[in-house]
Structure formats: structure tokens, C-alpha cells
C-alpha positions as a printed NumPy array, in Angstrom:
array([[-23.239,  -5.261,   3.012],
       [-25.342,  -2.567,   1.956],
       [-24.169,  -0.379,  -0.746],
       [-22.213,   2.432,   0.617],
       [-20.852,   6.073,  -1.237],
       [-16.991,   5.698,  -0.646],
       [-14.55 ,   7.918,  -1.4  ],
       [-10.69 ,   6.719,  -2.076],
       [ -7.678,   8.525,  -2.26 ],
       [ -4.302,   7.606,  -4.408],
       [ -7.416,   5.878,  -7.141],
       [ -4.904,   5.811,  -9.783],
       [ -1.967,   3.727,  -7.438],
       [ -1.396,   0.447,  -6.73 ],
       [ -3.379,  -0.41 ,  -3.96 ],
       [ -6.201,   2.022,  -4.599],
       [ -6.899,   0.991,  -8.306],
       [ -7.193,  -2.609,  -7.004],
       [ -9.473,  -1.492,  -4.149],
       [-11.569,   0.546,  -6.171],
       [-12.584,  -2.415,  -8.444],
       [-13.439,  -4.674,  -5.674],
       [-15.969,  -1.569,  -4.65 ],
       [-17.555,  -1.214,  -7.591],
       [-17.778,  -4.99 ,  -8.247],
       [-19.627,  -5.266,  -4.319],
       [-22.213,  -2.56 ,  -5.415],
       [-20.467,   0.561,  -4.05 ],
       [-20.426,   4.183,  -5.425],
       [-16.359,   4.976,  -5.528],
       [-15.255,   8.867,  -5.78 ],
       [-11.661,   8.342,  -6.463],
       [ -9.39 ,  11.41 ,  -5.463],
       [ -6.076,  11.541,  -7.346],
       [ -3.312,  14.278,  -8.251],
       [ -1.831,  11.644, -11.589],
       [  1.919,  12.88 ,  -9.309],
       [  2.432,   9.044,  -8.631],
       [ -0.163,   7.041, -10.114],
       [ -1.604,   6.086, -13.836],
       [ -4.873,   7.189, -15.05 ],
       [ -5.386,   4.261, -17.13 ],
       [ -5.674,   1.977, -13.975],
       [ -8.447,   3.947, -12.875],
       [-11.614,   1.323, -13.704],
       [-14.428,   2.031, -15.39 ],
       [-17.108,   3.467, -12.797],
       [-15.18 ,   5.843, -10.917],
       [-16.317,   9.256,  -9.981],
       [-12.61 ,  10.623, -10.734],
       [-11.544,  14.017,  -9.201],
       [ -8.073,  14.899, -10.445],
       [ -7.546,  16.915,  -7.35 ],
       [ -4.349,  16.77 ,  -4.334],
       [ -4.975,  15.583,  -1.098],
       [ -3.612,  19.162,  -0.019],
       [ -6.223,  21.155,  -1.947],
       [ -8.098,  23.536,   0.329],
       [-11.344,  22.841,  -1.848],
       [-10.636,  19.005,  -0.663],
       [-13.746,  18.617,   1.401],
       [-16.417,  19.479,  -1.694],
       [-15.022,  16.377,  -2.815],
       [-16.114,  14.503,   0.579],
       [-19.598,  15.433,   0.638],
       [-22.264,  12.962,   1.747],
       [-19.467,  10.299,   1.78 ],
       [-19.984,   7.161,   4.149],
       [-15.999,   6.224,   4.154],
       [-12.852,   7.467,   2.881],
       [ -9.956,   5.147,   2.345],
       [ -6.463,   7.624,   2.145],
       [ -4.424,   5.791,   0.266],
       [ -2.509,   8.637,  -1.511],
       [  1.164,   8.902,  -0.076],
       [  4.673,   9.174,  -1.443],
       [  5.983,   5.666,  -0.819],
       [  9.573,   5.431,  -2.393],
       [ 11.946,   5.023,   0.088],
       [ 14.893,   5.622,  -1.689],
       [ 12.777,   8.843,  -3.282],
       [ 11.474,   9.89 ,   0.577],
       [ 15.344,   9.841,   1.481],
       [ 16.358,  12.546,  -1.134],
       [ 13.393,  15.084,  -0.658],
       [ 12.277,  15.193,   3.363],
       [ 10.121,  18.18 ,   2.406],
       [  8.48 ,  16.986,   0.045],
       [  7.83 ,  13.279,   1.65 ],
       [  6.639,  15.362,   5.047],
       [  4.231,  17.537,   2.42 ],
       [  2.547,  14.776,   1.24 ],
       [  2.703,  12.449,   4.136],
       [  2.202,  14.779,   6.539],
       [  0.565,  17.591,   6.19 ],
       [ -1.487,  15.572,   3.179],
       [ -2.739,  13.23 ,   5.383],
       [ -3.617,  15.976,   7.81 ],
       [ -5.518,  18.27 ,   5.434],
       [ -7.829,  14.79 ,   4.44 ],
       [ -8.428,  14.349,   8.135],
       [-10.053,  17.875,   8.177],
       [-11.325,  17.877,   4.968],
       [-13.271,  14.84 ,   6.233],
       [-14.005,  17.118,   9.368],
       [-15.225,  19.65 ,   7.762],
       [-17.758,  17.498,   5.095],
       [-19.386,  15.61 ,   8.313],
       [-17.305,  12.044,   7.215],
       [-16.541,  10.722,  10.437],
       [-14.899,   6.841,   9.286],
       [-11.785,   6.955,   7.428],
       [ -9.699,   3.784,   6.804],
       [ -5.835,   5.061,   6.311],
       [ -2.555,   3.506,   5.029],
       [  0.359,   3.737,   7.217],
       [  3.197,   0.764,   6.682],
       [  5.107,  -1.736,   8.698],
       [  8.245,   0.82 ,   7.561],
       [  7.318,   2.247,  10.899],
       [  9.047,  -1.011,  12.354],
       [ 12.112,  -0.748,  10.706],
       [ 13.825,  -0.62 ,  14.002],
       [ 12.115,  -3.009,  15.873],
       [ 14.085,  -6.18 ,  16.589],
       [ 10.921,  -8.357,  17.322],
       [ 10.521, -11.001,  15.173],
       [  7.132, -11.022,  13.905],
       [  6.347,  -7.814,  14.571],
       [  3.597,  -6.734,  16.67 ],
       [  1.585,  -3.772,  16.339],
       [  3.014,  -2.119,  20.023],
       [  6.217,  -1.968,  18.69 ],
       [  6.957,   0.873,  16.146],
       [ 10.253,   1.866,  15.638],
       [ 10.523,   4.47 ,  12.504],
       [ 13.713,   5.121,  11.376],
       [ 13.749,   6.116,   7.827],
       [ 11.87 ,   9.643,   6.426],
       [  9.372,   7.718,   4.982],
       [  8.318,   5.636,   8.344],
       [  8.795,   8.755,  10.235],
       [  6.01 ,  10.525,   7.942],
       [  4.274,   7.66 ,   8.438],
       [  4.546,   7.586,  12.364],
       [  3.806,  11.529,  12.028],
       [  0.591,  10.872,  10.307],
       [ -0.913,   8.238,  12.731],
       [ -0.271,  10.907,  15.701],
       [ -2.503,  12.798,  13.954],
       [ -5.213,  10.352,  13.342],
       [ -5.244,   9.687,  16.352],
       [ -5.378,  13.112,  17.239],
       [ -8.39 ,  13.777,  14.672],
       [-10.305,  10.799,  16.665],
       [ -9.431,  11.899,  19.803],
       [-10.731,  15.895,  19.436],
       [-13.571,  15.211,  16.222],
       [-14.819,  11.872,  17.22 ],
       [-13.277,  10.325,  13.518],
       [-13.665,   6.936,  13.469],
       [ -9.768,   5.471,  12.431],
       [ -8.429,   2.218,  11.212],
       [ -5.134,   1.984,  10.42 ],
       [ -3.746,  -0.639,   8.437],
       [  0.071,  -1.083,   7.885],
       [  0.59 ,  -2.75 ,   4.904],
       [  3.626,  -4.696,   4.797],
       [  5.355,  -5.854,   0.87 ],
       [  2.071,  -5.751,  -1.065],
       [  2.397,  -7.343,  -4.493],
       [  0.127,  -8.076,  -7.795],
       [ -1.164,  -6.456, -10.904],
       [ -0.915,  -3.076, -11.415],
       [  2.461,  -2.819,  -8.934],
       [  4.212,   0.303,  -9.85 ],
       [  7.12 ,  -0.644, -12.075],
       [  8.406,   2.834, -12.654],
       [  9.737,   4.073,  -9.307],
       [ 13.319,   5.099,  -8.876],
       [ 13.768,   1.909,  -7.39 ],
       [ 10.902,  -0.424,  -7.928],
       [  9.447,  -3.341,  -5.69 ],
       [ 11.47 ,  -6.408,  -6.584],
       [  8.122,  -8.363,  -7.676],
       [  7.01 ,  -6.057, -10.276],
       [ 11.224,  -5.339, -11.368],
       [ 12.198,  -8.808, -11.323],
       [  9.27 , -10.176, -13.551],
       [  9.37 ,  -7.559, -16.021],
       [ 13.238,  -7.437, -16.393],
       [ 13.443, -11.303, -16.658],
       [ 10.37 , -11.18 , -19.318],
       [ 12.345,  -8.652, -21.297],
       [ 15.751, -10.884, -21.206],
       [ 17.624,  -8.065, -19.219],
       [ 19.232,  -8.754, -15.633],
       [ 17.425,  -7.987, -12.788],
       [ 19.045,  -5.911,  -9.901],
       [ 19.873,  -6.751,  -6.273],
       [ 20.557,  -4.599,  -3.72 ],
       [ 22.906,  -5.818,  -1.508],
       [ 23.317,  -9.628,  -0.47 ],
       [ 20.03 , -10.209,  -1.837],
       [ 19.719, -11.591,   2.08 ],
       [ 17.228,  -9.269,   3.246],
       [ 13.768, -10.93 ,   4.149],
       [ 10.686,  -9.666,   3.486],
       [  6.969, -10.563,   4.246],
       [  4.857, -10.306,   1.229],
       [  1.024, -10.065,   1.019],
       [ -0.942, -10.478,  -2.277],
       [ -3.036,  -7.471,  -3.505],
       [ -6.964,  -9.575,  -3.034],
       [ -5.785, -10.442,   0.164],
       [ -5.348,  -6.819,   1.469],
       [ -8.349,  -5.658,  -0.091],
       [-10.488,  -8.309,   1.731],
       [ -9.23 ,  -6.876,   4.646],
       [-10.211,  -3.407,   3.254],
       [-13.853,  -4.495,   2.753],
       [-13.906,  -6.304,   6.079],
       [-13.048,  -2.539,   7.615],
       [-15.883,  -1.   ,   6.31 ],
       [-18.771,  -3.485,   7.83 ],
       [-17.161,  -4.592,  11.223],
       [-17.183,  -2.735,  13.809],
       [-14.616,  -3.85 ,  15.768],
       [-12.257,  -2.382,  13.185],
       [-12.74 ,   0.907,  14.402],
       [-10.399,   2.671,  16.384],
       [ -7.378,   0.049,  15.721],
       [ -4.591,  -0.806,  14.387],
       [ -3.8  ,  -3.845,  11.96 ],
       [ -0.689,  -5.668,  10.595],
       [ -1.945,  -6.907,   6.652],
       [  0.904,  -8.953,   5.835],
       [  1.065, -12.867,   5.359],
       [  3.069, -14.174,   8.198],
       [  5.93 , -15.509,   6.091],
       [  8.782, -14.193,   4.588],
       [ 11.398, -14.621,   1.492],
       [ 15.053, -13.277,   1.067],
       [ 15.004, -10.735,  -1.87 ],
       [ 17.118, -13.525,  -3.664],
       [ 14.168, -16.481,  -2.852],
       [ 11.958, -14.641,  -4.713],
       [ 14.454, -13.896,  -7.932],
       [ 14.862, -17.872,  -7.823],
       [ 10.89 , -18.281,  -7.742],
       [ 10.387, -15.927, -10.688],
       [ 13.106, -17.103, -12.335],
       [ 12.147, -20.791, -11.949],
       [  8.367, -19.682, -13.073],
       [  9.631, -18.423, -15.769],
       [ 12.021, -21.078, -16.897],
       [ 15.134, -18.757, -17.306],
       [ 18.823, -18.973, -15.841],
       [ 19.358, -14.744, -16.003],
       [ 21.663, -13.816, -13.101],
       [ 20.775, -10.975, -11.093],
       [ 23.324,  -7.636, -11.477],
       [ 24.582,  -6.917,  -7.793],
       [ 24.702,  -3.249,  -6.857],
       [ 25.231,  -1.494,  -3.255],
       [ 22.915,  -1.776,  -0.583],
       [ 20.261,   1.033,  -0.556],
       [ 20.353,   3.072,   2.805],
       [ 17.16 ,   3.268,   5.201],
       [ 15.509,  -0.436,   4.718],
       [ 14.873,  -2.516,   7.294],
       [ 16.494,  -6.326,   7.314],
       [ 14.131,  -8.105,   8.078],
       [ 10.302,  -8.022,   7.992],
       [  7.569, -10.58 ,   9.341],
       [  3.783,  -9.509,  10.739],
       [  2.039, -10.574,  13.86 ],
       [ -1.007, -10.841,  11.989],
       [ -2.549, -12.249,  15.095],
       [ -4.85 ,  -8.906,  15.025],
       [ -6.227,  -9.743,  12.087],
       [ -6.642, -13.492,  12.503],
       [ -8.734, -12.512,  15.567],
       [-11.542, -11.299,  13.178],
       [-11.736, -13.885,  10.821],
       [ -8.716, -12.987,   8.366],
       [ -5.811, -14.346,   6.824],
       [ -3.858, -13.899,   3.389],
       [ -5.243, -17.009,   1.1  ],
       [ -3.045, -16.352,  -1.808],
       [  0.33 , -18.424,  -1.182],
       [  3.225, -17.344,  -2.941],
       [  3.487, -19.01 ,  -6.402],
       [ -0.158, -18.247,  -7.291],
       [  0.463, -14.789,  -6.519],
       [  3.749, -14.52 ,  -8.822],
       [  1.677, -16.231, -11.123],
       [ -1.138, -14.154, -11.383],
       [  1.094, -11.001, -11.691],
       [  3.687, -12.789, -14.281],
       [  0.359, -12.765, -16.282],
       [ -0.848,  -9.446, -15.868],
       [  3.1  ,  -8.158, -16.549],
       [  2.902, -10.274, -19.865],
       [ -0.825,  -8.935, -20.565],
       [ -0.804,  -4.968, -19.71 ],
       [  2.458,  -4.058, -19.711],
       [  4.679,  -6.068, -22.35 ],
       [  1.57 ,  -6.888, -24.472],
       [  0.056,  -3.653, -23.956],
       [  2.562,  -1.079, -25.014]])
């Protein structure tokens, strides 16, 4: 692939921090657009052409110039957070995603590569999930569904060239631990590590399909040199799924401890159950390759490294 100027928004997250090394480390020039609101600066890596600018900032396009790609990746993700604060979740979600689609307009970038999440199946009652049937239910999956309208919208009246990728449980190093209510991977492992009981909401009975970080981002680099990604719509999960309390008995077992989980209420707007079709994706030639216990593995090690080690 030849080397390409891309730009990334949401640098400093999760997802976008990840994806941004595997750029660098393929030869790529990575402008990384981030506000700090959500993510850490210190997971930015080393090579980044960091603009600590919003998504909504009117000057967002001097940002975009003479880029070949943009991966929007910036979002407010929380559930539990999106559920308290509509406005704000349809701000950033919204009318964020919007204002990158023009801002991309506007600097001639006509490819974009765009988060939305399988949240947007949260009503669905097909089990595994295919990419027809999008049911939104909570504020966060309804931003979501809001913003693909508009994509689609932006390709249909400016010619932008979309991919959308609905991410279902991503998990690995750098996974934000500090949420109001964090993603049980990243919670569970550092809680155990620390001695302290981990939290369930609920039964602990909910199922969930979880993809490791590498695997998602070979999908991401996939987008950018096949064709055939453009104008569609992908499910990057891994086509299996754990109960909440399967994976609190994995780490736990990992990590040779007998800690029992603290029970609290069940947290309003998740889905039940999620699996992917991922038959999309198969179709071109991918499929997650990290398997469960090498994934908690790998991030047990960067929680133990980074975060405990690191403070």
C-alpha cells in the first residue's frame, strides 16, 4: 500500500490511539484531531501530527487539507453517560459527525471511514445480527443511526466516499478504564489486579460479542486499499459471544484469584444480547484472529504495565 496522508479523529481514544500506531508503523503520515474531552494525551504515539481541536470547530477543515482519508472516530460512547445528557450526546454525535462530513467537503477529502456501533441493533431480535437490521433504541444508538443518515446523505449530494464500520465490544490496551461505567474487560482486570471486587450489572447473563483491538484495525487498513469497501456497511465483531459473568470467570481464572463480583442493578438502555453476522466482512478476506484468552492476556499485561506499573 502506498503511503497515504491520513487524518484521524478521537487520536487520543481507544480505538484511534491503536489505529494511529498501526499507520505510522505501515508508512503513513497520521494528523490526529482530538478535543482531550474523552481521551488521554499520553496515548497519542510518537509521530502524530496532533491538533487539539473539536470535531465541531468551524476552522475544522484547515485541519483536512490535502488529506487522502479521514477515519472519525471521535464520539461520546458511554451509554449510561449518553442516557443522562441527550444534548450533549446529539452535539457530539450528531451534529459532530456532521460538521466533519463538511469539513471534509469543504477541504476536497472525498473518503472517510466512520464509526457507528452495533448499539444501533439493540432492538433487533436476530440472532447474529445482520447489517439490514438496525433497530436503535437507546440515545446513544439513536445518535448513531442519526449520523449514518447523514453519511449517507453527504455521499449521496457530495459524492463522499463512506464506509461504515459498526464496531461491536472492542477490547485491548489502552481501553478506557475511567468512564462512569467502564467496559467490563478493562474494569474487571484492573479491579481484580488491585484486590477490590469487580461489579456486575445485573445477572451478569447478558451476552456480548467481543472483538480484539488488532483485529479491528486490520479491518481499518483493509478500508483504505480495497475498493469494494466503499460505499458499505460492515459488522467488525468476532462471531462469538460471552455472558458478562464468562468473562469475570476467564479473568479471574487468568489471574488465579477467587474475588467475587459485587452485584448491583441492571443499567437501563443495553441490549441483551449481541452476536455479528460478520459474513460481510468474511466476504473480503477478514476475520478476527485473536481468540479470547490471548486477547485477555495481552491486555492483563498492558493493565499490569501502563496503568498499575505506570502510575
Amino acid at each position: 500500500m502506498a503511503p497515504k496522508r491520513i487524518a484521524v479523529t478521537g487520536v487520543a481514544g481507544f480505538i484511534g490511539s491503536n489505529l494511529a500506531d498501526r499507520l505510522l508503523n505501515d508508512g503513513h503520515e497520521v494528523i490526529g484531531i482530538d478535543n482531550l474531552a474523552y481521551g488521554v494525551r499520553e496515548q497519542i504515539p510518537q509521530g502524530v501530527d496532533v491538533r487539539l481541536v473539536d470535531i465541531r470547530d468551524p476552522k475544522l477543515s484547515e485541519h483536512l487539507r490535502n488529506v487522502d482519508a479521514i477515519f472519525h472516530l471521535a464520539a461520546k460512547n458511554c451509554i449510561a453517560d449518553c442516557q443522562d445528557d441527550p444534548i450533549e450526546t446529539s452535539d457530539i454525535n450528531v451534529t459532530g459527525t456532521v460538521k466533519v462530513f463538511d469539513a471534509a467537503r469543504r477541504a476536497g477529502v472525498t473518503r472517510i471511514i466512520y464509526a457507528e456501533s452495533s448499539a444501533v441493533y439493540e432492538g433487533s431480535t436476530l440472532l447474529p445480527t445482520p447489517e439490514s437490521d438496525v433497530h436503535p433504541e437507546s440515545f446513544y444508538a439513536v445518535s448513531k443511526a442519526a449520523g449514518m443518515l447523514f453519511a449517507e446523505a453527504y455521499r449521496r449530494f457530495h459524492g463522499i466516499e463512506t464506509t461504515a464500520l459498526r464496531y461491536f465490544c472492542v477490547y485491548g490496551p489502552r481501553q478506557d478504564f475511567r468512564r462512569t461505567i467502564p467496559p467490563v474487560m478493562s474494569a474487571f482486570i484492573l479491579t481484580l489486579l488491585k484486590g477490590e471486587r469487580p461489579t456486575i450489572y445485573g445477572t451478569g447473563g447478558k451476552r456480548r460479542d467481543f472483538v480484539y483491538v488488532d483485529d479491528v484495525n486490520d479491518f481499518h487498513l483493509r478500508c483504505l486499499d480495497d475498493e469494494r469497501t466503499i460505499g458499505n456497511v460492515y459488522n467488525i465483531g468476532s462471531g462469538v459471544n460471552y455472558s458478562v459473568y464468562e468473562i469475570y470467570q476467564h479473568i479471574a481464572a487468568l489471574l488465579g484469584t477467587n474475588i467475587e463480583p459485587e452485584m448491583k442493578p441492571d443499567l437501563p438502555g443495553e441490549a441483551e444480547l449481541t452476536l455479528a453476522d460478520i459474513g460481510a466482512a468474511r466476504a473480503l478476506g477478514w476475520e478476527a484472529r485473536v481468540d479470547l484468552d490471548e486477547g485477555l492476556r495481552r491486555s492483563v499485561a498492558y493493565i499490569k504495565r501502563e496503568v498499575l506499573e505506570g502510575r
